[in-house]
Structures are given as C-alpha cells and as structure tokens.
C-alpha positions, 0 to 999 in steps of 0.5 A: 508514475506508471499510468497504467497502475495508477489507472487500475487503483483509481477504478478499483477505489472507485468501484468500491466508493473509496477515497483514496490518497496518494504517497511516497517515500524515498529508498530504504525507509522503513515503517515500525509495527503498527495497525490501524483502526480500520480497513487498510486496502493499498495499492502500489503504484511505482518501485517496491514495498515490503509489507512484514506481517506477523505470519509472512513478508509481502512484497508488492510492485506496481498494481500489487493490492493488499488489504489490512483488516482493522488492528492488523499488525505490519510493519513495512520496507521501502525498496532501493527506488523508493516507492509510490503508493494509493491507499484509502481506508474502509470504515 
C-alpha cells in the first residue's frame, strides 16, 4: 500500500472528524450507477479508479480525493491492477 497516500488520507479523515474504512477490489471491476444517501469523500490509495459521473469520467490514482454529495449519481471502474481505496461518509 503507498505509505505516503494512505498517510495523507489518514490526515485529511482526521482533520475533518471522519472515520474512514479501507477497501479493495481486483482489476476491471466494475460498479453500476448508484448514489448514497450522504456525503461520500474518497481517497485513492494504490492503482486506478474510474468515477463516471452524469456530467464527466473522473479518473483517480494514488492520493486523488473526490467528494460525492448525497443522491450523487456514479457509477465506477476499476483499472488493470485493481485498486485500493479510503472512504468515510459525512452525515
């Protein structure tokens, strides 16, 4: 896992008085459109992720942040060597 994203995630979390949880998937997976009801922010820690939103693709790499606002529509692909993400959610 890159130290040095994971270290910079772990701060930002903490400064912000989230909790975050940690997880993973192998290459290519693929997420359907969904939204959540609340506040997503996410952080990339290690390989790729393709956010697809309504308006735009987001492509994200180690320390790359986004934010979802509740009822965001996204969707989501994983890159050839999977990838390793942090995210909390702001109620």
């Amino acid at each position: 896992m890159s130290s040095h994203a994971a270290a910079a995630a772990s701060a930002a979390f903490e400064t912000e008085g989230l909790v975050p949880q940690t997880w993973s998937n192998g290459p290519d997976a693929v997420y359907a459109e969904h939204a959540h009801p609340y506040d997503k922010v996410l952080f990339c820690i290690e390989g790729s992720i393709t956010f697809h939103l309504r308006a735009d693709d987001l492509p994200m790499g180690p320390a790359d942040r986004i934010d979802l606002p509740a009822g965001t529509p996204h969707a989501a692909t994983v890159g050839p060597e999977g990838v390793t993400c942090m995210e909390a959610a702001r109620t």
